[in-house]
VOPAGU-2260 file (C-alpha; in pm, 1 decimal, decimal comma):
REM VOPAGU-2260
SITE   aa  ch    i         X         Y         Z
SITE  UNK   A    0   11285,8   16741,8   13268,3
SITE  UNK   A    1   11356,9   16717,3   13603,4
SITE  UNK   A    2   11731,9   16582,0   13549,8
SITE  UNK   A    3   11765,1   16839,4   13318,1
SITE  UNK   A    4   11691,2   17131,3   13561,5
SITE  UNK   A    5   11979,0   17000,5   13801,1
SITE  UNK   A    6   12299,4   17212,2   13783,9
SITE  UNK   A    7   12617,1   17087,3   13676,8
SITE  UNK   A    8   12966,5   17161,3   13710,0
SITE  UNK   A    9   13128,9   17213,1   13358,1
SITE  UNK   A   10   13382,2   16918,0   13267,5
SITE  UNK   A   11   13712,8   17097,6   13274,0
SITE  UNK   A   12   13641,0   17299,3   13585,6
SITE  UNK   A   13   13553,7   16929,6   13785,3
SITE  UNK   A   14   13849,8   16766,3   13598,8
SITE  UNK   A   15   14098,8   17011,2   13779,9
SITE  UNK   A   16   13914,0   16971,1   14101,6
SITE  UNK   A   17   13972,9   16629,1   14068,8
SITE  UNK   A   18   14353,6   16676,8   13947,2
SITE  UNK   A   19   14417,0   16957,2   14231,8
SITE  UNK   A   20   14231,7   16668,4   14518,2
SITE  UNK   A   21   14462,4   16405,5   14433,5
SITE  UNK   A   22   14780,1   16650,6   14403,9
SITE  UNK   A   23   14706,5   16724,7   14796,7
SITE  UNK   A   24   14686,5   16390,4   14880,2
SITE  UNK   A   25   15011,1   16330,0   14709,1
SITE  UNK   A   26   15186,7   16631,6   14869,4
SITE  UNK   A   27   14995,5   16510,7   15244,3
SITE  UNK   A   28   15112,7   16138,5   15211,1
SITE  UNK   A   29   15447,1   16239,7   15047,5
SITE  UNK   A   30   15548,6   16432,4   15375,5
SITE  UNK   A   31   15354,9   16218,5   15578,1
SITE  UNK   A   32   15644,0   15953,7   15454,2
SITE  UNK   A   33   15894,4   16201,3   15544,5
SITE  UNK   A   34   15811,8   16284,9   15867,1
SITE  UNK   A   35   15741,0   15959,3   15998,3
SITE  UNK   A   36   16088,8   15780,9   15876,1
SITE  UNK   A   37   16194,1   16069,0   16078,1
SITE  UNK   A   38   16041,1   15977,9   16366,9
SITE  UNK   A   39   16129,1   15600,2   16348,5
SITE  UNK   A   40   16500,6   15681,5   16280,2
SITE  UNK   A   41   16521,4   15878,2   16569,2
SITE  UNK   A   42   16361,6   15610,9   16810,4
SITE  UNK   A   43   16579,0   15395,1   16626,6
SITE  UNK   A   44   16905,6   15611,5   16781,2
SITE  UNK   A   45   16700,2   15620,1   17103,8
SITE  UNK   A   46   16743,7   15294,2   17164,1
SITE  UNK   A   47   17106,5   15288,9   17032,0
SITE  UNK   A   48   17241,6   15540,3   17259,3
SITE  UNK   A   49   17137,4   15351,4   17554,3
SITE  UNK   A   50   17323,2   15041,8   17401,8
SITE  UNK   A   51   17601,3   15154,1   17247,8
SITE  UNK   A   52   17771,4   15335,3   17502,2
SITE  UNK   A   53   17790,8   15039,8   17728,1
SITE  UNK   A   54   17935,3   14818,4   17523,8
SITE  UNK   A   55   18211,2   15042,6   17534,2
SITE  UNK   A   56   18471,6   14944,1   17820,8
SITE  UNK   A   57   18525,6   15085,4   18097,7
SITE  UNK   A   58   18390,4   15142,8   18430,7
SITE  UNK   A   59   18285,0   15489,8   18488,7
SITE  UNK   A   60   18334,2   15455,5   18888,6
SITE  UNK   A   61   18699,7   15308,3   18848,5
SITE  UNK   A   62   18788,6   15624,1   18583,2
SITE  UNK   A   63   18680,4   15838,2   18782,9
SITE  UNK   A   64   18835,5   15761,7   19140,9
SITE  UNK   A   65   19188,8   15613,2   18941,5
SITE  UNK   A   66   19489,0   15700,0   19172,1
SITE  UNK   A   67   19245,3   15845,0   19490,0
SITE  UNK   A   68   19227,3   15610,9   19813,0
SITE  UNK   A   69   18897,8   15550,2   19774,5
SITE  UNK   A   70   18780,9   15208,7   19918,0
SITE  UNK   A   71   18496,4   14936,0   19752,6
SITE  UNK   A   72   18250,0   15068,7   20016,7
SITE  UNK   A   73   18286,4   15422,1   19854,3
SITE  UNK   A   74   18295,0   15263,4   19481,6
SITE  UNK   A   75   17994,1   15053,3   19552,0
SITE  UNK   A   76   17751,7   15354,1   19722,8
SITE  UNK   A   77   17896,7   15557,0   19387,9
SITE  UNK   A   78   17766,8   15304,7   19176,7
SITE  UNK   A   79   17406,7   15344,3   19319,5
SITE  UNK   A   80   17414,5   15680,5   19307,1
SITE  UNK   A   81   17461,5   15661,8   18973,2
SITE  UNK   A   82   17242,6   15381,0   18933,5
SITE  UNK   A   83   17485,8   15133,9   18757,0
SITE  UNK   A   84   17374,4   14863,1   19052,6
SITE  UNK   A   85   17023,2   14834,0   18892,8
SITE  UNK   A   86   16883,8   14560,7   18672,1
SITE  UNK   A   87   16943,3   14675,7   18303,2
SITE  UNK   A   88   16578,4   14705,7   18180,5
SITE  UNK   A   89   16556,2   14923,8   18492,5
SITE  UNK   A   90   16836,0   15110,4   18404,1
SITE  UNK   A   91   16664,4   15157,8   18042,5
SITE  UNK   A   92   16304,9   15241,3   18155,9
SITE  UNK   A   93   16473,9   15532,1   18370,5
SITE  UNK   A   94   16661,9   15619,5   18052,6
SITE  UNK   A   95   16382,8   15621,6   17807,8
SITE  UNK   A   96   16123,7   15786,7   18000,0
SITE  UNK   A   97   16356,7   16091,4   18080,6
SITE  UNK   A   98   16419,3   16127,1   17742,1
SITE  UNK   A   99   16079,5   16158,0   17618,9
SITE  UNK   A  100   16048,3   16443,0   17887,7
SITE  UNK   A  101   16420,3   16586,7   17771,3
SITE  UNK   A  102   16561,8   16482,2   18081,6
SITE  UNK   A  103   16883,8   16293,4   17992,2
SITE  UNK   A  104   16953,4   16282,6   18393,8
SITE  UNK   A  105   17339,3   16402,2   18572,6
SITE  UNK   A  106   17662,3   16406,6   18462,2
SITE  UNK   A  107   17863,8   16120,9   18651,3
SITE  UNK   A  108   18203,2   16347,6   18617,6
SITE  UNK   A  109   18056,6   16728,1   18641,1
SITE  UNK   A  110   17743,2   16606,2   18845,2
SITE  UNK   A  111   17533,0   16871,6   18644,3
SITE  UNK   A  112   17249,1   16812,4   18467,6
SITE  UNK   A  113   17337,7   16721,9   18088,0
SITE  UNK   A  114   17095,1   16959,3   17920,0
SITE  UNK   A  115   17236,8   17224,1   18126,8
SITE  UNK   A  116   17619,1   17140,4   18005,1
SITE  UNK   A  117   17466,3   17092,9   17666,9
SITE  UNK   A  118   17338,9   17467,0   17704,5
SITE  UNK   A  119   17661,7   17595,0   17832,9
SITE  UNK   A  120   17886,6   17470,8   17518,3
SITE  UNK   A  121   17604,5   17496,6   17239,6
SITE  UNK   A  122   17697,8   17880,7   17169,2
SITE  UNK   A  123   18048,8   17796,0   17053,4
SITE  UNK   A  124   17946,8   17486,2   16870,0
SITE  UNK   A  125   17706,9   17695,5   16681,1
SITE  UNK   A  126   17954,3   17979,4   16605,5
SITE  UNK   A  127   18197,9   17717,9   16459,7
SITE  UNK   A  128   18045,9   17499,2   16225,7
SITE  UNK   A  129   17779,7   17763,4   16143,3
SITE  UNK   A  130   18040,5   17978,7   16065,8
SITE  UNK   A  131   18224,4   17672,0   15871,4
SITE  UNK   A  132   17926,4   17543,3   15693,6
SITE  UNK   A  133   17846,2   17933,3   15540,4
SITE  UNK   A  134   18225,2   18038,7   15455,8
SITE  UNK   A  135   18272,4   17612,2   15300,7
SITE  UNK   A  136   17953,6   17681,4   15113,3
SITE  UNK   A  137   18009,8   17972,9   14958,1
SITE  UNK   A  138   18393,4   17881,6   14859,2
SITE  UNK   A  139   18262,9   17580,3   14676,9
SITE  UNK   A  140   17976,0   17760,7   14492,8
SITE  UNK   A  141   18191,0   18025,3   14357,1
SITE  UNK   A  142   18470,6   17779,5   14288,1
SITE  UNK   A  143   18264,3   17508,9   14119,8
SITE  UNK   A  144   18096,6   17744,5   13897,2
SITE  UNK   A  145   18413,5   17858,1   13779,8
SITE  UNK   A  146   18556,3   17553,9   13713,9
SITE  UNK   A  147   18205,1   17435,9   13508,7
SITE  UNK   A  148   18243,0   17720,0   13297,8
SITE  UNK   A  149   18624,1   17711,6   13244,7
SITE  UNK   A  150   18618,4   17299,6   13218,6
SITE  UNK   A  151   18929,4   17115,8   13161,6
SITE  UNK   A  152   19173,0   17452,1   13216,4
SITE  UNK   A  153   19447,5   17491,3   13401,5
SITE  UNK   A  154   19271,7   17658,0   13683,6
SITE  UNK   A  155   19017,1   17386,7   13686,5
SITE  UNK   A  156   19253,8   17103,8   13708,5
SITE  UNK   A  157   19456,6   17244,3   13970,7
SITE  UNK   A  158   19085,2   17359,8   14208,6
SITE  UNK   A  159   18923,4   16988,1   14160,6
SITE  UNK   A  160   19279,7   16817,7   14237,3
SITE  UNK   A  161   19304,7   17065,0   14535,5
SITE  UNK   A  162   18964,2   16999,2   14675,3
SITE  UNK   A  163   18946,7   16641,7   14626,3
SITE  UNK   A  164   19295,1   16603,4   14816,0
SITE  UNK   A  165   19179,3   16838,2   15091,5
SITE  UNK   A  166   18893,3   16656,4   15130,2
SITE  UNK   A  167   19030,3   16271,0   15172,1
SITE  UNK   A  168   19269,6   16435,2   15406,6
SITE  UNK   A  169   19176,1   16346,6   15780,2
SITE  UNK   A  170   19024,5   16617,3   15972,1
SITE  UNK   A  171   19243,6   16554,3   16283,3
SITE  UNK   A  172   19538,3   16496,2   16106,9
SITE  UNK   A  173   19493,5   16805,6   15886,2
SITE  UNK   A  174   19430,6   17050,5   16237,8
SITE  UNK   A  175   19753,2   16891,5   16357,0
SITE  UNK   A  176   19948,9   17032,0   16079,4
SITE  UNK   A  177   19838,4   17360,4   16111,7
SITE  UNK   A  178   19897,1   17360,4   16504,1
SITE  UNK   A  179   20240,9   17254,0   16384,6
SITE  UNK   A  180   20331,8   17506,1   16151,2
SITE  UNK   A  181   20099,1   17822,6   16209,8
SITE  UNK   A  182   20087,8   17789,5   16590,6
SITE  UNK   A  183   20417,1   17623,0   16752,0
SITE  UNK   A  184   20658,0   17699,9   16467,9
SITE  UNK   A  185   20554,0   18069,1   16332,7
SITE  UNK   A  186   20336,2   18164,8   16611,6
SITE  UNK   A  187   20069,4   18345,2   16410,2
SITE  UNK   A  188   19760,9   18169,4   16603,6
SITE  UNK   A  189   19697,5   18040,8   16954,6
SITE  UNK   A  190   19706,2   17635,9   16985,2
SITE  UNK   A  191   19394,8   17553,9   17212,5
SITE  UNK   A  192   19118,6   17774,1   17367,8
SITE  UNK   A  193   18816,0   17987,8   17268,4
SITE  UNK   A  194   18941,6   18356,8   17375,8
SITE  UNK   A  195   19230,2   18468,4   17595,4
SITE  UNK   A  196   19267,8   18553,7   17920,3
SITE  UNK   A  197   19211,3   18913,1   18039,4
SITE  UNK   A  198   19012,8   19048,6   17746,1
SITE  UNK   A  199   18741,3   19229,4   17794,9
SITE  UNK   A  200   18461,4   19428,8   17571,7
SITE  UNK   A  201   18511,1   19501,7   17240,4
SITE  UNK   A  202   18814,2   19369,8   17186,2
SITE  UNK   A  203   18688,1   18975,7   17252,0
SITE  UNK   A  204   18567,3   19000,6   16907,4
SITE  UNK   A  205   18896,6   18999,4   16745,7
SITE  UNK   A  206   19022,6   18769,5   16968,4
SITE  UNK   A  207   18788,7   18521,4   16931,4
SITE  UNK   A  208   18822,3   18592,7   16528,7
SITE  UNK   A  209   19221,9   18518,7   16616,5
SITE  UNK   A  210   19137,6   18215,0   16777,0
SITE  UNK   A  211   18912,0   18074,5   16571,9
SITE  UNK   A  212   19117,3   18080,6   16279,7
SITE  UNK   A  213   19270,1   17733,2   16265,3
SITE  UNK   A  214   18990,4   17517,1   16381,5
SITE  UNK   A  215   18741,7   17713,7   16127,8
SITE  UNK   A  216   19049,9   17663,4   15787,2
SITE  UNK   A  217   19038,2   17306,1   15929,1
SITE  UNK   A  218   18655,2   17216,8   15903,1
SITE  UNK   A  219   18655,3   17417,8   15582,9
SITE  UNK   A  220   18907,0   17268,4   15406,1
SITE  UNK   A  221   18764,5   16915,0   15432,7
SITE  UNK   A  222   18369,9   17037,2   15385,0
SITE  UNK   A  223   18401,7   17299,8   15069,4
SITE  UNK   A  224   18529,9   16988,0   14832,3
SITE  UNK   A  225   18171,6   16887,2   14834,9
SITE  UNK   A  226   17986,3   17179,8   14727,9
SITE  UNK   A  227   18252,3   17257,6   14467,5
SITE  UNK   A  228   18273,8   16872,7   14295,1
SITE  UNK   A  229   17807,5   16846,2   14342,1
SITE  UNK   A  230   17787,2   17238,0   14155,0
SITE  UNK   A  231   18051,4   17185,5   13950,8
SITE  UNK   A  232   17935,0   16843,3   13807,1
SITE  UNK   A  233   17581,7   17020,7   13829,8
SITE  UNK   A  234   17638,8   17306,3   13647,7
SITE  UNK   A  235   17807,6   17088,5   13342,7
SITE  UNK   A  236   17469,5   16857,1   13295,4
SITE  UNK   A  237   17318,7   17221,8   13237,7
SITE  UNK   A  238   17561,5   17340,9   13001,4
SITE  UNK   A  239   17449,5   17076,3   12776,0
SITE  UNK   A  240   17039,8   17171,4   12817,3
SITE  UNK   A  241   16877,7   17316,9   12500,3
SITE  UNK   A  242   16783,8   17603,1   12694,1
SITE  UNK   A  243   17146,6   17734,1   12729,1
SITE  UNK   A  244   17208,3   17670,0   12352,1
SITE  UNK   A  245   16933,5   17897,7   12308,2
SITE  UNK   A  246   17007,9   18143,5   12503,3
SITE  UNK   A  247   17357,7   18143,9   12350,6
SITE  UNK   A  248   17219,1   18110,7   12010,7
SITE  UNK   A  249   16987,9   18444,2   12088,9
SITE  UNK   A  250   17358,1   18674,0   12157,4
SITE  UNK   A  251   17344,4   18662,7   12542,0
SITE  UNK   A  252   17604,6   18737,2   12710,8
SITE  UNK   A  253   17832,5   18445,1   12877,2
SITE  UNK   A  254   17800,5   18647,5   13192,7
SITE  UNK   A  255   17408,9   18621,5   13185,0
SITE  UNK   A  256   17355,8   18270,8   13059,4
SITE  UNK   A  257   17536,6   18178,2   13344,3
SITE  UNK   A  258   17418,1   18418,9   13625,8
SITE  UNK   A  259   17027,0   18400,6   13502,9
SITE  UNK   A  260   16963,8   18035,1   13334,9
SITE  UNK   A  261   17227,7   17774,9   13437,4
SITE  UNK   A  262   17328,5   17863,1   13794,0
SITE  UNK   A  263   16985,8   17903,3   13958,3
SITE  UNK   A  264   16921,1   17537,6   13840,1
SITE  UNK   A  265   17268,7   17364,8   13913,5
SITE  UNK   A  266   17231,1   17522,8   14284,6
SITE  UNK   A  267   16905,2   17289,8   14343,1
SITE  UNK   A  268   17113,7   16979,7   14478,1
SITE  UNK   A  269   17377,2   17227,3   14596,1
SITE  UNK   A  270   17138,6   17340,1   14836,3
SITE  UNK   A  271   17021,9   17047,8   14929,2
SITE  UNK   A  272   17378,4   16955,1   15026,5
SITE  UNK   A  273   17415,4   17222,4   15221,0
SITE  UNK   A  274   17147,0   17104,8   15482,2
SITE  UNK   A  275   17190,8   16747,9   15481,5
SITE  UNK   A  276   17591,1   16870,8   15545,1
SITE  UNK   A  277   17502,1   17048,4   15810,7
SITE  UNK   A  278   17409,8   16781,8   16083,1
SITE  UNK   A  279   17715,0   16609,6   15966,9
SITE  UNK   A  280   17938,1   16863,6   15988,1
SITE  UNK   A  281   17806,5   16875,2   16451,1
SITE  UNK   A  282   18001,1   16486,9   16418,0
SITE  UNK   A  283   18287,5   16639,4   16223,8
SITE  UNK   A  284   18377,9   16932,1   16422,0
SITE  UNK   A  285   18411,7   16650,3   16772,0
SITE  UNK   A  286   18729,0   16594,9   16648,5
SITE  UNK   A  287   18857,6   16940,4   16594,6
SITE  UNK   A  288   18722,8   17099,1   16908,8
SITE  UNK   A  289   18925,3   16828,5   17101,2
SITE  UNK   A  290   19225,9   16920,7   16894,9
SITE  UNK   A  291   19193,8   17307,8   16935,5
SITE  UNK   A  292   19054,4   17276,5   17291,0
SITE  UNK   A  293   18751,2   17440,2   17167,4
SITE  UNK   A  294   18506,1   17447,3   17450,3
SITE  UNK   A  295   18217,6   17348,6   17256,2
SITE  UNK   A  296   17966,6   16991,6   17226,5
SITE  UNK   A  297   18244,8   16784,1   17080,1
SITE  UNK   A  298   18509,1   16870,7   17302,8
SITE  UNK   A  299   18252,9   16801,1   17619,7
SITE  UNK   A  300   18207,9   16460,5   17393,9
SITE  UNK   A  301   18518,8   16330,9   17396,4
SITE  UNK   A  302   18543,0   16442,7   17779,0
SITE  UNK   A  303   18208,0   16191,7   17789,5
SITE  UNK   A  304   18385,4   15839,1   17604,1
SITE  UNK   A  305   18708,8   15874,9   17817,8
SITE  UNK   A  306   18520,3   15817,3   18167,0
SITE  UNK   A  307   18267,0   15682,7   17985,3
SITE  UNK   A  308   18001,2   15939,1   18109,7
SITE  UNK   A  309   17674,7   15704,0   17994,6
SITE  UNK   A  310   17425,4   16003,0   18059,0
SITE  UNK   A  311   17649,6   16312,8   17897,2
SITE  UNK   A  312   17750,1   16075,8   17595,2
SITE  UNK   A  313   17374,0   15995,4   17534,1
SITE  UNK   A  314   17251,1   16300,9   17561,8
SITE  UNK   A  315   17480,5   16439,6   17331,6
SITE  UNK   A  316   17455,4   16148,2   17092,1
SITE  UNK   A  317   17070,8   16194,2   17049,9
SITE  UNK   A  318   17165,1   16538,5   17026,1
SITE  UNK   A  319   17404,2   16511,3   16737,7
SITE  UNK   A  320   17206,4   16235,6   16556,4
SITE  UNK   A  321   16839,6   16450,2   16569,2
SITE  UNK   A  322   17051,7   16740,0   16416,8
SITE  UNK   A  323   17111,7   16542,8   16110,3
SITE  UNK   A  324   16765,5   16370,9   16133,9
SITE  UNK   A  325   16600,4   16685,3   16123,8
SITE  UNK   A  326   16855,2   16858,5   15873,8
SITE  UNK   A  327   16787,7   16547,0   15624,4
SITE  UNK   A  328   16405,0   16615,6   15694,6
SITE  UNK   A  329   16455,7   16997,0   15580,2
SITE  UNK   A  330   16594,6   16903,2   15264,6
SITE  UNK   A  331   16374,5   16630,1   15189,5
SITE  UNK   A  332   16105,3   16867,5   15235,7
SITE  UNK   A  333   16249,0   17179,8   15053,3
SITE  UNK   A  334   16367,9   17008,6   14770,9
SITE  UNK   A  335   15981,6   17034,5   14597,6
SITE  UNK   A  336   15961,8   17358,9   14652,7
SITE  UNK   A  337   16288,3   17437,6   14458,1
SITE  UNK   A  338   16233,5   17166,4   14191,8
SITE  UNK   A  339   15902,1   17149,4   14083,6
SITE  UNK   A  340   15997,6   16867,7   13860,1
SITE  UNK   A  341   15974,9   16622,9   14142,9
SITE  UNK   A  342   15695,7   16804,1   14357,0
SITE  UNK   A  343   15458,5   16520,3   14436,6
C-alpha cells in the first residue's frame, strides 16, 4: 500500500526527459569539441609564429642599417635592444608571455608597438575584403542558382568555365593585368594608394570607391568561383529531392519551387562557405594590398618578411591565423542551427 501511494511520473513524459537530458549533453560535449580544437590549434600557431619567422633569412639589424655607416658597436647595442642577443628560450618566454597578455612587443623598423600598427591599418583591411567577401558572395549565389536551374545551357557552360578559370588564375598575377590595362594603358583607375591627395569631406567617398575598384574586381574574381560551383552543385542534389517533384507535381510555379523549397536548403553549405572563406580571404588579400599599395594588414605584412620584422610578422600572423580559427569555429557552430539534420 505504501508503494502504491508514491507518485509517479507517467512513462512518456520521463522518456522525453530522458531523451531531452542526453540531447544537452550531446549539444554541451559537441561544442565542447569545437571549442577546444580551437583552442589547441591556435596554441598550435602560437608556437609556430615564434618559429617560423626565424627560420626565415635574414638579419633584421643588417636590413635595416644596409648602405648607412653604421659600425658593429652600433649593430651589436641594436641587437640588444631588440633582444636578438638573448638565449632563444629567453627570447620565447618573453614572446609567449606577451602574447597571452596581447602584447606582441615593438616594431624593429617603425619602433611602435605592433597592436597599435595593427589598429592603424585594420580599418582598410576590413573595408576590402569585407566589402569583397559580401559583393563575391552574392555574385556566386545568384549566378549558381541560375546555372542549377538552367543546367547544361549555353549560359551555364560559359558562367562555370568563366568562374573556374578566374578562379585558378593567380591573385597577383590577375591584379597585375588590370594595373596594366585599366590603370597605365586606359587610365580609368589609380595604380597604388587608398585615397588621393587633397580630398577632403564628402567627396573621399567617391574617391575611395575610385580607388578601390581594382584591388576589390581582383579579390572577387578569384573568391565568387566558390560560392557559385558549392550552390550550384548544391542546388542540383535538391532538384532531384521528392519534395521538389511534389511541389512541381502540385502546379507550382518554377519561380516558387525555387525561391521557397530548393534554395533555402542548397544555401546551408553556401553559408557555411561564406565564413570559413572569410578568414582566408585576410591571407588572400596580403598579396593584393602589396600590389595596389593598399595601406592595410597585408601590405604592413609584406613590409614585416622583407626586414624580417620578428615581432610585426608574429603579431600579424596570430592575427591572420585566429581570424580563420575563429571563422571555422562560427561555422562549425552555426551549421546545427541551419541543418537540423546534423544537430547533435
Amino acid at each position: 500500500m505504501a508503494d502504491s501511494a508514491l507518485p509517479t511520473a507517467p512513462v512518456p513524459q520521463l522518456a522525453q526527459s530522458v531523451r531531452d537530458r542526453s540531447g544537452v549533453r550531446r549539444r554541451f560535449r559537441y561544442y565542447g569539441e569545437k571549442l577546444g580544437g580551437s583552442l589547441v590549434s591556435l596554441f598550435a600557431v602560437i608556437l609556430t609564429s615564434f618559429f617560423l619567422f626565424r627560420i626565415i633569412p635574414g638579419d633584421p639589424v643588417r636590413t635595416m642599417t644596409h648602405g648607412r655607416p653604421v659600425s658593429i658597436e652600433q649593430q651589436e647595442q641594436l641587437r640588444r635592444e631588440f633582444g636578438l642577443d638573448r638565449p632563444l628560450a629567453e627570447q620565447f618566454w618573453s614572446y609567449l608571455t606577451g602574447v597571452l597578455r596581447l602584447d606582441f612587443g615593438d616594431s624593429f623598423q617603425f619602433n611602435r608597438p605592433v597592436t597599435e600598427l595593427i589598429g592603424d591599418r585594420l580599418w582598410p583591411t576590413v573595408l576590402l575584403v569585407g566589402t569583397s567577401v559580401l559583393v563575391s558572395a552574392a555574385l556566386g549565389l545568384w549566378l549558381g542558382v541560375r546555372c542549377a536551374w538552367n543546367h547544361g545551357s549555353l549560359g551555364d557552360r560559359v558562367n562555370t568555365g568563366v568562374a573556374l578559370t578566374l578562379w585558378s588564375v593567380p591573385s597577383f598575377w590577375l591584379g597585375l593585368i588590370l594595373i596594366v590595362i585599366f590603370a597605365s594603358e586606359l587610365g580609368w583607375f589609380p595604380t597604388s594608394g587608398m585615397e588621393s591627395t587633397g580630398v577632403e569631406g564628402w567627396e573621399r567617398i567617391p574617391d575611395l570607391a575610385h580607388h578601390m575598384v581594382l584591388p576589390l574586381v581582383t579579390l572577387v574574381a578569384v573568391v565568387y568561383a566558390q560560392y557559385l560551383m558549392i550552390m550550384r552543385s548544391s542546388l542540383l542534389d535538391e532538384m532531384g529531392s521528392d519534395y521538389i517533384v511534389t511541389a512541381r507535381a502540385k502546379g507550382l510555379r518554377d519561380v516558387i519551387v525555387r525561391r521557397r523549397h530548393a534554395v533555402p536548403n542548397a544555401l546551408l553549405p553556401t553559408v557555411t562557405l561564406i565564413f570559413v572563406n572569410l578568414g582566408f580571404v585576410v591571407f588572400g588579400a596580403v598579396l593584393v594590398e602589396t600590389i595596389f599599395s593598399w595601406p592595410g594588414l597585408g601590405q604592413l605584412f609584406y613590409s614585416g618578411l622583407s626586414v624580417p620584422d620578428l615581432p610585426l610578422v608574429q603579431g600579424l600572423f596570430i592575427l591572420f591565423s585566429a581570424a580563420v580559427i575563429l571563422m571555422n569555429l562560427i561555422a562549425d557552430l552555426l551549421y546545427p542551427v541551419l541543418d537540423p539534420r546534423v544537430r547533435p
